[in-house]
C-alpha positions in Angstrom: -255.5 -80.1 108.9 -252.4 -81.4 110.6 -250.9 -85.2 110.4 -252.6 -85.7 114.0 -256.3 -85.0 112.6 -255.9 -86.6 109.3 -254.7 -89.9 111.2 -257.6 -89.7 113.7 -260.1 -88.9 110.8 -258.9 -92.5 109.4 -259.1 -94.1 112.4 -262.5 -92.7 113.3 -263.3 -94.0 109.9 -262.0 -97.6 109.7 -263.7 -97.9 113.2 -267.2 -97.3 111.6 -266.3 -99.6 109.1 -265.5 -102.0 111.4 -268.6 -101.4 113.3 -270.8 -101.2 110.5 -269.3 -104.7 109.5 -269.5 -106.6 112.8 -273.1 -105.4 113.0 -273.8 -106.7 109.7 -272.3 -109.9 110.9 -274.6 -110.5 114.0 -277.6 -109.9 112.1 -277.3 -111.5 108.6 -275.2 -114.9 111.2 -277.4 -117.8 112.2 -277.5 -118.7 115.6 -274.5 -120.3 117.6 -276.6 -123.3 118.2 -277.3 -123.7 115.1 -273.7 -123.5 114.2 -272.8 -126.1 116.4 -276.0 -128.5 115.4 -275.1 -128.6 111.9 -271.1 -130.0 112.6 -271.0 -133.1 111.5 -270.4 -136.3 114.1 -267.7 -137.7 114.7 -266.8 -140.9 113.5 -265.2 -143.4 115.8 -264.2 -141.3 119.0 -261.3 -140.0 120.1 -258.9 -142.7 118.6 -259.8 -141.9 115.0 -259.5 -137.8 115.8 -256.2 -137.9 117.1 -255.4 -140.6 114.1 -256.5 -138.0 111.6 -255.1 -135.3 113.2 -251.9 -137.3 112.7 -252.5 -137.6 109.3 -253.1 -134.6 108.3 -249.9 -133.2 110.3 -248.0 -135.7 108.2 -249.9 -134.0 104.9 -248.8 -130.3 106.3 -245.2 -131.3 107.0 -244.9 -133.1 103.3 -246.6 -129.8 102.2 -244.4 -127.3 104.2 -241.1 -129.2 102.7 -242.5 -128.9 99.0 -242.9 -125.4 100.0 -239.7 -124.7 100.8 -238.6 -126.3 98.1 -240.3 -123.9 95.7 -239.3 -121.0 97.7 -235.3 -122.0 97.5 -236.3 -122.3 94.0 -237.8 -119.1 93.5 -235.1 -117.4 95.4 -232.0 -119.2 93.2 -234.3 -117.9 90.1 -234.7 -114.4 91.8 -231.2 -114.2 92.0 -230.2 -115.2 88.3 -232.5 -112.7 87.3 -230.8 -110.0 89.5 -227.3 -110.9 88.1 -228.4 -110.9 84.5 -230.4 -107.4 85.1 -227.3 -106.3 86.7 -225.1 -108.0 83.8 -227.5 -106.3 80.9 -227.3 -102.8 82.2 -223.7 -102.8 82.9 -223.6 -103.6 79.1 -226.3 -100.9 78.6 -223.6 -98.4 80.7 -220.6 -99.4 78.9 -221.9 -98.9 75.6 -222.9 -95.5 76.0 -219.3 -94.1 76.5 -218.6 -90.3 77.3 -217.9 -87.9 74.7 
């Protein structure tokens, strides 16, 4: 079987998955309507969204900074570990000398 059919056979195949799963989906899903009925109400209008929506971009911006905090973190630690893996088997290297 060449790369062509193999490819196609996993396409044809992660499309019945697919379809198998959306179909499940529709079925075992309740009703839009019912969806949409059991949101809860909004307190205080529009005001009070667009206050809370405020807040909580205020609670993602404090969260994305902490983030990148950790992730300059992680990267300073990433590269100390590099340089001492890099450090350890030059050691490694210049032990074994050639006879």
């Amino acid at each position: 079987m060449d790369i062509i059919s193999q490819l196609q056979e996993q396409v044809n195949t992660i499309a019945a998955l697919a379809f198998n799963t959306f179909g499940t989906l529709q079925r075992d899903a309740p009703p839009f309507d019912a969806l949409v009925a059991a949101l809860p109400l909004s307190d205080g209008g529009e005001e009070a969204q667009l206050k809370r929506i405020a807040e909580l971009q205020a609670e993602n911006d404090a969260v994305g900074q902490e983030l990148q905090k950790q992730l300059e973190a992680a990267e300073k630690e990433l590269k100390q570990v590099q340089e001492l893996f890099n450090q350890a088997t030059d050691n490694c290297l210049n032990l074994k000398k050639p006879e």
